[in-house]
MIZA-588499 format. One record per residue: residue in one letter; residue number from 1; x negated, y, z of N, C-alpha, C in turn. Coordinates in Angstrom, 1 decimal. Example, Ala and Ser with C-alpha at 12.3 -4.5 7.8 and 13.67 -1.06 7.14 Angstrom:
  kefi  torvex     nxx     nyy     nzz    caxx    cayy    cazz     cxx     cyy     czz
     A       1   -13.2    -5.7     7.8   -12.3    -4.5     7.8   -13.2    -3.3     7.8
     S       2   -12.8    -2.2     7.1   -13.7    -1.1     7.1   -12.9     0.0     7.9
# end
This chain:
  kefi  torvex     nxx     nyy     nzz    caxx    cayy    cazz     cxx     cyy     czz
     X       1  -135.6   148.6   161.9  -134.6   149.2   162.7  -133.4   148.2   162.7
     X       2  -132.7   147.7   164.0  -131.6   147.0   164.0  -131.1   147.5   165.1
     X       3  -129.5   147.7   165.0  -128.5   148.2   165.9  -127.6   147.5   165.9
     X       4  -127.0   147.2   167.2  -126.0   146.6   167.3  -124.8   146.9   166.5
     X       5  -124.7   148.1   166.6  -123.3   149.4   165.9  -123.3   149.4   164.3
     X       6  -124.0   148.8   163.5  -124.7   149.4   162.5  -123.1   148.1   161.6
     X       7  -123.2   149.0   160.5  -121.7   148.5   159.6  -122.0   147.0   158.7
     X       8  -121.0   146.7   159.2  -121.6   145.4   158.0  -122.1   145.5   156.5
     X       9  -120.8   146.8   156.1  -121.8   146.9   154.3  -123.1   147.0   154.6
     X      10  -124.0   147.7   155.5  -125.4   148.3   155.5  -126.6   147.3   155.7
     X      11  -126.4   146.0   154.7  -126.8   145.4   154.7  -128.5   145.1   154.9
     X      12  -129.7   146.1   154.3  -130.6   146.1   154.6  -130.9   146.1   156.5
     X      13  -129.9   147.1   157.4  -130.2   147.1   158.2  -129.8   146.2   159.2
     X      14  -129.3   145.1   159.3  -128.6   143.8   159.4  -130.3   142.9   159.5
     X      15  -129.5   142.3   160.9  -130.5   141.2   161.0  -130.3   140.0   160.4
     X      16  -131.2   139.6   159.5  -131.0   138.5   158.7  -130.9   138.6   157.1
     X      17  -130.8   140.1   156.9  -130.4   140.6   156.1  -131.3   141.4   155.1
     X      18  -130.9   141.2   153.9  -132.1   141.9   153.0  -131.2   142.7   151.7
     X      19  -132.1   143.9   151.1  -131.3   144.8   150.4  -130.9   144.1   149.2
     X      20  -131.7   143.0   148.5  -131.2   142.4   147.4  -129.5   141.9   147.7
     X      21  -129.3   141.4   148.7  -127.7   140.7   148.8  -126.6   142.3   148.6
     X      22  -126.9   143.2   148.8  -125.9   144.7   148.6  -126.3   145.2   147.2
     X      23  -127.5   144.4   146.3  -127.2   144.4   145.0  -126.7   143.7   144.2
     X      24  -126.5   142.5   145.0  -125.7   141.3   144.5  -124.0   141.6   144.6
     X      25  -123.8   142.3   145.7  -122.2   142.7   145.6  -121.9   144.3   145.1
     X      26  -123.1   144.3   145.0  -122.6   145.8   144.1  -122.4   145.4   142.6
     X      27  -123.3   144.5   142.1  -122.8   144.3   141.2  -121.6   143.3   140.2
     X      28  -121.3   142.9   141.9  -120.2   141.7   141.6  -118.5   142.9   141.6
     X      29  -119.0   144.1   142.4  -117.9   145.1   142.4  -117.9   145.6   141.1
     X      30  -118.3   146.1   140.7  -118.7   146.4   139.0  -118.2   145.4   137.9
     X      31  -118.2   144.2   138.3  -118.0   143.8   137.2  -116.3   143.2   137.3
     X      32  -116.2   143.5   138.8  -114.6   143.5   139.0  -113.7   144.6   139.1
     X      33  -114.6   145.6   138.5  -113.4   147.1   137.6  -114.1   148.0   138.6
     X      34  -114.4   148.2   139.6  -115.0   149.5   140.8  -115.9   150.0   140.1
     X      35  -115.5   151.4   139.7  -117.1   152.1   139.4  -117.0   153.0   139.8
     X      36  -116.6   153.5   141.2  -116.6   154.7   141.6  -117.6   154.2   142.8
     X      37  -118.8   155.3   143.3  -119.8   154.9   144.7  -119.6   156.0   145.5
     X      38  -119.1   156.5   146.6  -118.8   157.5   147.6  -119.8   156.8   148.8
     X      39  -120.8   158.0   149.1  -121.7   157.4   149.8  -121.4   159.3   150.8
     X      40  -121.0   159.1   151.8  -120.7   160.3   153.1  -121.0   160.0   154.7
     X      41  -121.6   160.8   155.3  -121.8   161.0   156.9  -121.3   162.4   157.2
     X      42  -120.2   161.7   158.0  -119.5   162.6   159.1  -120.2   162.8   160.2
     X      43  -120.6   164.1   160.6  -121.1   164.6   161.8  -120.3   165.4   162.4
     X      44  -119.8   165.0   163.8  -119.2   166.2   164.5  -119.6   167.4   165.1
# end
């Protein structure tokens, strides 16, 4: 699945793009103090 619309964090779904690189900056966030993860979908 690739979408034009689709967010830049959402890295697996990015063309070019693979899920290891969004564990690479998840854990570059982590080790720069962030430990909170808020993961939400708004539906109208």
């Amino acid at each position: 699945m690739f979408e034009a619309n689709v967010a830049e964090e959402e890295y697996p779904y990015r063309e070019g793009r693979c899920p290891w690189e969004v564990v690479n900056q998840v854990q570059a966030l982590l080790k720069a103090g962030h430990t909170e993860i808020v993961d939400a979908e708004l539906v109208q």
